[in-house]
Each structure stands twice: as C-alpha cells, then as structure tokens.
Biopython code that builds the backbone (N, CA, C, O; Angstrom):
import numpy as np
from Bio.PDB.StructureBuilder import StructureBuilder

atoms = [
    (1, "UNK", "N", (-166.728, -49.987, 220.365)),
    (1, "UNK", "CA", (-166.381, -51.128, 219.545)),
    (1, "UNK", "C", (-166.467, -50.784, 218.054)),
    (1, "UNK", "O", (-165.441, -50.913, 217.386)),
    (2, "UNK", "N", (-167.637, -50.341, 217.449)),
    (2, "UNK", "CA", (-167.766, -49.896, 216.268)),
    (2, "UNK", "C", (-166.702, -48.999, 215.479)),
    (2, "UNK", "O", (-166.484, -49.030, 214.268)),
    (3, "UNK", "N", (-165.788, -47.793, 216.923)),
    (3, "UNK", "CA", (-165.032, -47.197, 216.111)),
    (3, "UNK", "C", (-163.490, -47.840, 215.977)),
    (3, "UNK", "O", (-162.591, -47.429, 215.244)),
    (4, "UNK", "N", (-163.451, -49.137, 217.038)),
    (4, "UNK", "CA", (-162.430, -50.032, 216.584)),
    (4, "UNK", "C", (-162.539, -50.189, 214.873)),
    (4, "UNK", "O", (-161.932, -49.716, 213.913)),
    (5, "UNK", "N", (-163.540, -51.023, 215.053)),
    (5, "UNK", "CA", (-163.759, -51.665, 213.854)),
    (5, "UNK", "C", (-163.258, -50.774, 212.912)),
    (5, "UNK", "O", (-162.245, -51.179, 212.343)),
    (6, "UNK", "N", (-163.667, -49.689, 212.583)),
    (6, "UNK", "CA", (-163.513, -48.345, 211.568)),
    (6, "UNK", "C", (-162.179, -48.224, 211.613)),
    (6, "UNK", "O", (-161.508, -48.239, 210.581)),
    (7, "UNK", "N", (-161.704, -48.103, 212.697)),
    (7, "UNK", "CA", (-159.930, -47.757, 212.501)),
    (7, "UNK", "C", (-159.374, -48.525, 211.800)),
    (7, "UNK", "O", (-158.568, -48.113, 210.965)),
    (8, "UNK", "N", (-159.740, -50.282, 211.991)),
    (8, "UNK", "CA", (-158.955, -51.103, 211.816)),
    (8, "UNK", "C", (-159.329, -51.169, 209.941)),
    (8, "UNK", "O", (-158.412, -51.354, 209.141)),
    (9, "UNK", "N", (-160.418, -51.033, 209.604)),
    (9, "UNK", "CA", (-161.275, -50.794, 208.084)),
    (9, "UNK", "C", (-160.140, -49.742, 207.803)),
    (9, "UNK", "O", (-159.267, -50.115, 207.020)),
    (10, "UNK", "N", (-160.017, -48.303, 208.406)),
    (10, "UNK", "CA", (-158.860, -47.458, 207.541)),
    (10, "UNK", "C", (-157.781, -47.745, 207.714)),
    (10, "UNK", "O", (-157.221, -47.176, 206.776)),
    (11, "UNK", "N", (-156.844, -48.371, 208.406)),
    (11, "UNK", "CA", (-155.292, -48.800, 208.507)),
    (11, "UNK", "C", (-155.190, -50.057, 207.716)),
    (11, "UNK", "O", (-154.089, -50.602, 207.639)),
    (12, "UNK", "N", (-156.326, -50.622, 207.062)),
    (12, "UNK", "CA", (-156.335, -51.961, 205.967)),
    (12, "UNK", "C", (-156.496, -51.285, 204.690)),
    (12, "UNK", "O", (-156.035, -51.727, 203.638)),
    (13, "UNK", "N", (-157.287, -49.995, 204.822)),
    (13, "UNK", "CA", (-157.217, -49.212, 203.322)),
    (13, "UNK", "C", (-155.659, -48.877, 202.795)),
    (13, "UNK", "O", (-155.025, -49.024, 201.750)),
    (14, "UNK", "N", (-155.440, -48.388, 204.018)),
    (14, "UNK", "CA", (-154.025, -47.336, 204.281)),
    (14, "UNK", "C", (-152.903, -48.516, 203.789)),
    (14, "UNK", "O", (-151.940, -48.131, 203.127)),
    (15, "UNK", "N", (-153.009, -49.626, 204.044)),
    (15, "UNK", "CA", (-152.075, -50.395, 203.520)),
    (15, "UNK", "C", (-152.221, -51.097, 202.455)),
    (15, "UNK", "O", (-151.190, -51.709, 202.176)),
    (16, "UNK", "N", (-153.245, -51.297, 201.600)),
    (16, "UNK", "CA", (-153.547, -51.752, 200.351)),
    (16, "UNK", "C", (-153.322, -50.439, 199.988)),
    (16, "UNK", "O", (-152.109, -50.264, 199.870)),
    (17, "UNK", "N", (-153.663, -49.902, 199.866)),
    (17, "UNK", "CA", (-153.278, -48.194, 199.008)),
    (17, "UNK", "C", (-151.735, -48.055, 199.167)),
    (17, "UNK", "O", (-151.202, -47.617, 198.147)),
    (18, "UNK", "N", (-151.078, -48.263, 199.968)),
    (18, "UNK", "CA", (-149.295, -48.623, 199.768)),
    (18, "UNK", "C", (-149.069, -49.703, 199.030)),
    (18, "UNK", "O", (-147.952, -49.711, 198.511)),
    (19, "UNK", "N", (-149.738, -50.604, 198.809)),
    (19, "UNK", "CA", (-149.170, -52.007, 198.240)),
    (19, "UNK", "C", (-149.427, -52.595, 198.841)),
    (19, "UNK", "O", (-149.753, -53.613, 198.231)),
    (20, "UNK", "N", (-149.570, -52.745, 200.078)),
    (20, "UNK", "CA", (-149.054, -54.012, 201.242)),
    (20, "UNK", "C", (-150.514, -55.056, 201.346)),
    (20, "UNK", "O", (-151.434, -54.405, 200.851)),
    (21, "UNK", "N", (-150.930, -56.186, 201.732)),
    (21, "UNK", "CA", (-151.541, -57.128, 202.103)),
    (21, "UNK", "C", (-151.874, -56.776, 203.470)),
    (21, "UNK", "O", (-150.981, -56.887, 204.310)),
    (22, "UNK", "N", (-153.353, -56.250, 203.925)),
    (22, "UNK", "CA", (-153.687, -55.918, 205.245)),
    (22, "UNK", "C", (-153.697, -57.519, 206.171)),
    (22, "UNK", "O", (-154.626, -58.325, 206.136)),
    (23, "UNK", "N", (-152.854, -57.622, 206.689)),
    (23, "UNK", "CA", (-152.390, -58.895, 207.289)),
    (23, "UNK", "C", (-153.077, -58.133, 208.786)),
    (23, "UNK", "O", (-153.393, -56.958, 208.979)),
    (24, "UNK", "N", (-153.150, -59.385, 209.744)),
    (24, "UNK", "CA", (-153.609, -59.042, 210.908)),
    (24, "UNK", "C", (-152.201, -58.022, 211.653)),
    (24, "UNK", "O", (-152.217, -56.940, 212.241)),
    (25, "UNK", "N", (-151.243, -58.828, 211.342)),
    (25, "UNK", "CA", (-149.902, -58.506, 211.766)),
    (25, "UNK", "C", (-149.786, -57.119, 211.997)),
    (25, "UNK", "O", (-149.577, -56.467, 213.020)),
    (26, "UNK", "N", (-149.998, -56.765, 210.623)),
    (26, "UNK", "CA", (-149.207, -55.162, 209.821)),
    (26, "UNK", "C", (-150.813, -53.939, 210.547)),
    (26, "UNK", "O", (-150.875, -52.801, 211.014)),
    (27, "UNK", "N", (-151.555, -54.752, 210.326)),
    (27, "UNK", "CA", (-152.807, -53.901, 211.042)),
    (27, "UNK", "C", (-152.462, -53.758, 212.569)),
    (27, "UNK", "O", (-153.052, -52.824, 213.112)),
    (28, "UNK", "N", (-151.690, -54.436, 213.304)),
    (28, "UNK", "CA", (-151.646, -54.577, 214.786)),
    (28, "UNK", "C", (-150.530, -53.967, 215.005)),
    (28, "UNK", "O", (-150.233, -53.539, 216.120)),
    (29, "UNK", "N", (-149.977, -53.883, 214.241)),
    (29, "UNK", "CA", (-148.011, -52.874, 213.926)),
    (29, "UNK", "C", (-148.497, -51.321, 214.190)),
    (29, "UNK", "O", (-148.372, -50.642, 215.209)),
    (30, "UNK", "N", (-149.233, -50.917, 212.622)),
    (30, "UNK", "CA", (-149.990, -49.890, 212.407)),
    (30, "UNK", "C", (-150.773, -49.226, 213.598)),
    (30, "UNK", "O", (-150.551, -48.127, 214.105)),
    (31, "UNK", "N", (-151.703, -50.109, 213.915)),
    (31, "UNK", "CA", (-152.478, -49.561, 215.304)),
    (31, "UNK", "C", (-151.582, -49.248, 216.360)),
    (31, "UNK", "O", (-151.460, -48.074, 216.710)),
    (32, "UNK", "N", (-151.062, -49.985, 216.806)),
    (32, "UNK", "CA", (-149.686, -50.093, 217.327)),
    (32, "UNK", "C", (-149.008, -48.036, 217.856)),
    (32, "UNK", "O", (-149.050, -47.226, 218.782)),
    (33, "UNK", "N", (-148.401, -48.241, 216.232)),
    (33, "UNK", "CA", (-147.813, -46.867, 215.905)),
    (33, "UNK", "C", (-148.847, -46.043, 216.182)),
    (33, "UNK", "O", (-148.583, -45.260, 217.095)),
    (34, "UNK", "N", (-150.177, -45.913, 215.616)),
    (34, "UNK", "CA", (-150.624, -44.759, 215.719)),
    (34, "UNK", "C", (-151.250, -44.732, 217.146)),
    (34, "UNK", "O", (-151.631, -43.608, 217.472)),
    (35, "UNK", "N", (-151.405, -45.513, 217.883)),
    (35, "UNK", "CA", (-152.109, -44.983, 219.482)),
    (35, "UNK", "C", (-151.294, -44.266, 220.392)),
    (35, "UNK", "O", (-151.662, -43.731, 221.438)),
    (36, "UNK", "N", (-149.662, -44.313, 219.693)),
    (36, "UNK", "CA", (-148.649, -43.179, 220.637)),
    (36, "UNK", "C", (-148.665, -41.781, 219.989)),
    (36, "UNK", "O", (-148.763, -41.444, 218.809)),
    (37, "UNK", "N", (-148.528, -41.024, 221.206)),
    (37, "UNK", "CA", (-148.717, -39.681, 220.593)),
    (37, "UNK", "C", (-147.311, -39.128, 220.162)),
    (37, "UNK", "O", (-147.104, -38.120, 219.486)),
    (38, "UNK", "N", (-146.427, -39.958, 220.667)),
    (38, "UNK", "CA", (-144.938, -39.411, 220.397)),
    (38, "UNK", "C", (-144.295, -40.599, 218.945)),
    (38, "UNK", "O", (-145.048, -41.535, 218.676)),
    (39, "UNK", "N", (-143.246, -40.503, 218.297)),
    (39, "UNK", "CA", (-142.487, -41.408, 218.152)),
    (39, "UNK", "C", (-142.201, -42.511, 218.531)),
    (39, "UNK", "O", (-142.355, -42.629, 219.746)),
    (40, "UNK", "N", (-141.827, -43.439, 218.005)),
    (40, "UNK", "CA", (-141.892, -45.104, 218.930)),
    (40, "UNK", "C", (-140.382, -45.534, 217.894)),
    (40, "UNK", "O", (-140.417, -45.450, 216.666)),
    (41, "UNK", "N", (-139.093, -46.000, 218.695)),
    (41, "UNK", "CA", (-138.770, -46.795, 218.479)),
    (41, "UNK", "C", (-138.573, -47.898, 218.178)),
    (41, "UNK", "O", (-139.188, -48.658, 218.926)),
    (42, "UNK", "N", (-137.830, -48.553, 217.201)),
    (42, "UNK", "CA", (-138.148, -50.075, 216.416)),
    (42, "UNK", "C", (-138.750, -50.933, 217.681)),
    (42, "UNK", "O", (-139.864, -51.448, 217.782)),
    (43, "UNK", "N", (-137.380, -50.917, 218.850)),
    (43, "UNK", "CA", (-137.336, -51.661, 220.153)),
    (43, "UNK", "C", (-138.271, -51.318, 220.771)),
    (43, "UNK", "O", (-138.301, -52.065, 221.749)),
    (44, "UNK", "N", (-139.448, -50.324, 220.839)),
    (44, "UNK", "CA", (-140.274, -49.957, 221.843)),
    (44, "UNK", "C", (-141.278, -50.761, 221.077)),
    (44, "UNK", "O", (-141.925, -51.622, 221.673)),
    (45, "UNK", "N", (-141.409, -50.598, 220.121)),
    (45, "UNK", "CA", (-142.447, -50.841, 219.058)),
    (45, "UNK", "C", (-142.321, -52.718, 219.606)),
    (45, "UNK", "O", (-143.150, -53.289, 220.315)),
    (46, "UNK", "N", (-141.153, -53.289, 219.065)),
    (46, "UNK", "CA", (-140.787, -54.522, 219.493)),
    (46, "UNK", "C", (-141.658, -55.178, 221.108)),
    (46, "UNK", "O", (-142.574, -55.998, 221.153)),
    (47, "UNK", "N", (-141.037, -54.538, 222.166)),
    (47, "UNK", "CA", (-141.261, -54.482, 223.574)),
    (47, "UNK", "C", (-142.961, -54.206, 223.789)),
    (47, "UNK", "O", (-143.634, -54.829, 224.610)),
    (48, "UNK", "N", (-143.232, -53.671, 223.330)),
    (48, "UNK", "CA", (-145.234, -53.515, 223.027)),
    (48, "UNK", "C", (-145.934, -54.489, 222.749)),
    (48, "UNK", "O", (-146.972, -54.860, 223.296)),
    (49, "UNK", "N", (-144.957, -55.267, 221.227)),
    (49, "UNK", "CA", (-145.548, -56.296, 220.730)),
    (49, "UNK", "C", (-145.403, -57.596, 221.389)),
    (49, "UNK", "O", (-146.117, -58.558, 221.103)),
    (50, "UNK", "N", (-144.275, -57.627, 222.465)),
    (50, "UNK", "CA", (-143.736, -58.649, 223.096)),
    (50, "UNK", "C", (-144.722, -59.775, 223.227)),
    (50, "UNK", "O", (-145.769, -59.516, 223.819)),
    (51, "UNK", "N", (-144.534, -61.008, 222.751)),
    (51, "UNK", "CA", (-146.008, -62.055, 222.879)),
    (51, "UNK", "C", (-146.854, -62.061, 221.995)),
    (51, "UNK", "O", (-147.286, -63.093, 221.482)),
    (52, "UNK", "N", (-147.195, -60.948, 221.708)),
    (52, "UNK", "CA", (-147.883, -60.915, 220.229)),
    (52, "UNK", "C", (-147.508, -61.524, 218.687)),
    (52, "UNK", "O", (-148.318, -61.956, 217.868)),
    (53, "UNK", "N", (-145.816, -61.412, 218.518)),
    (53, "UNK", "CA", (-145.318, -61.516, 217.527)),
    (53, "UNK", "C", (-144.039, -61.379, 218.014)),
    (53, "UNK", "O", (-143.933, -60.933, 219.156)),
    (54, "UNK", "N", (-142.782, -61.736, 217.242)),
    (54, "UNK", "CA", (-141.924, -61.879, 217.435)),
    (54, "UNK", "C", (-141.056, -60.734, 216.576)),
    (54, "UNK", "O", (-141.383, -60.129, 215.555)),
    (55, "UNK", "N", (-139.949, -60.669, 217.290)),
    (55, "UNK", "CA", (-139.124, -59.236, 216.857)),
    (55, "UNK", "C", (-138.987, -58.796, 215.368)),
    (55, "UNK", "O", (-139.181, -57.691, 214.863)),
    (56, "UNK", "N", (-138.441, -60.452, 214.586)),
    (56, "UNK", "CA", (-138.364, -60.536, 213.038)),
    (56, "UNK", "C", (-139.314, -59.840, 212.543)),
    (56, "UNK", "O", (-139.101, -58.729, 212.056)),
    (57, "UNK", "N", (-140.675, -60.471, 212.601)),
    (57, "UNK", "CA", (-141.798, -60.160, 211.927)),
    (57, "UNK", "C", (-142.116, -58.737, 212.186)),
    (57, "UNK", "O", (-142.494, -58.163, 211.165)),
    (58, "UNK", "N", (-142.068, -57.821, 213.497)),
    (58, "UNK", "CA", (-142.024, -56.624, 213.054)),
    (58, "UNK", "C", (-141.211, -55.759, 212.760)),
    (58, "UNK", "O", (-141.465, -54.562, 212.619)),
    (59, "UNK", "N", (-139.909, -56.413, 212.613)),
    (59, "UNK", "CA", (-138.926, -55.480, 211.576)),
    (59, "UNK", "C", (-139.138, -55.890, 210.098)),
    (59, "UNK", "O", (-138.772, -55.101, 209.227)),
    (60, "UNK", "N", (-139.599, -56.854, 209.819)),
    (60, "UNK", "CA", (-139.810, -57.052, 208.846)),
    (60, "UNK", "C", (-140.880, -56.269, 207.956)),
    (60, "UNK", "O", (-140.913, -56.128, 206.733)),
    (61, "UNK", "N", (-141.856, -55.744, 209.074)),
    (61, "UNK", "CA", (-142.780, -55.156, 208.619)),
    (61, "UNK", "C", (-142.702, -53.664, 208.581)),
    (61, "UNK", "O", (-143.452, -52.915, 207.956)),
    (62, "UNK", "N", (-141.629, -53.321, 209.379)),
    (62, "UNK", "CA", (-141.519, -51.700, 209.246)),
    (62, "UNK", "C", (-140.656, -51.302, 207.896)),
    (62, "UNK", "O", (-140.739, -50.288, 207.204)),
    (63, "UNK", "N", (-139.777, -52.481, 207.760)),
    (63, "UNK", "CA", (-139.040, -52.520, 207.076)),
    (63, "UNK", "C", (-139.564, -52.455, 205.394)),
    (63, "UNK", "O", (-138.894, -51.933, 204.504)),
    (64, "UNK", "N", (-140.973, -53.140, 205.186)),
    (64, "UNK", "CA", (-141.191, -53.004, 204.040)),
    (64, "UNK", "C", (-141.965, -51.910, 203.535)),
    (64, "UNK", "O", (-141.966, -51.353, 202.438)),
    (65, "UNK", "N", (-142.761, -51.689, 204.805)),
    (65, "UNK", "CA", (-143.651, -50.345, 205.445)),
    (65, "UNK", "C", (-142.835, -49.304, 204.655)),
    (65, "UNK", "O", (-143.095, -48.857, 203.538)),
    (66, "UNK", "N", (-141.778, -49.003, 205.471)),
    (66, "UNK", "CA", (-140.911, -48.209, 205.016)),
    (66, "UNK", "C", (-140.401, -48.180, 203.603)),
    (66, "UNK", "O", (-140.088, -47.025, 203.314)),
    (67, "UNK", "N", (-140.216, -48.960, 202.689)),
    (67, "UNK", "CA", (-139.589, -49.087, 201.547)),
    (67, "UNK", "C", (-141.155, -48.881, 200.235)),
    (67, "UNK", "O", (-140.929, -48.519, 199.080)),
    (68, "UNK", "N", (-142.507, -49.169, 200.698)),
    (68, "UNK", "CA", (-143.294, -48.690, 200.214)),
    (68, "UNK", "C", (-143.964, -47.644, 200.708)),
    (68, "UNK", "O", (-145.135, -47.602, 200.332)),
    (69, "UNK", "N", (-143.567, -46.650, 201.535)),
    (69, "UNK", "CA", (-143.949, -45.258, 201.963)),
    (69, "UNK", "C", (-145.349, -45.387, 202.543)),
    (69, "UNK", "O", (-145.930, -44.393, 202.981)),
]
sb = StructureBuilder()
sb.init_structure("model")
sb.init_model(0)
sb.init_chain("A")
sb.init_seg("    ")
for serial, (resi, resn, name, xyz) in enumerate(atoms, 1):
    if name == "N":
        sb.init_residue(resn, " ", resi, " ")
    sb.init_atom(name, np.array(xyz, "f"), 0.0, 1.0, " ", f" {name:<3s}", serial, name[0])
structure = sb.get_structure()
C-alpha cells in the first residue's frame, strides 16, 4: 500500500513539473500508462478505462499530456 501511495506522490510531481494539475483523472491515465510494459494505444488506453471515465476525458488528457511533454 505504502508504495502505491509513493507512485501516485511521483506521477502528481511528474505532472505539476509539466504544467498539468495532478487531477485524480490524469494520475489514473498516468498509472494507467505506466503499469504496461509495452505501448498502449489511445483505444486500449480508452477500453482499460472503460467505467472509470469516459473516452473524451482521456483523450483529452493525452492530448494535453502530449502538447506539454
């Protein structure tokens, strides 16, 4: 549990240090991405989140992800 916590503490650094607002969202995107060891498609990425959030909101978020590096 503790090293949850820690991950989720550096993927909220990791995105204030881009610019971004560590939203629960963009932290659950993030975690998301990094627990695959391969590449993840928008749609896979989407299909993961299924129920969690809705398609918009995480293109929206890769989308800005992306435009602040």
């Amino acid at each position: 549990m503790a090293k949850n916590k820690e991950n989720n503490l550096q993927l909220r650094q990791l995105l204030r240090k881009s610019g971004s607002k560590a939203t629960a969202s963009r932290v659950l995107v993030l975690h998301t991405l990094e627990k695959n060891k391969t590449p993840v498609s928008a749609q896979a990425l989407n299909d993961a989140l299924a129920g969690t959030m809705d398609q918009a909101t995480v293109n929206r978020i890769l989308k800005t992800q992306k435009q602040k590096g």
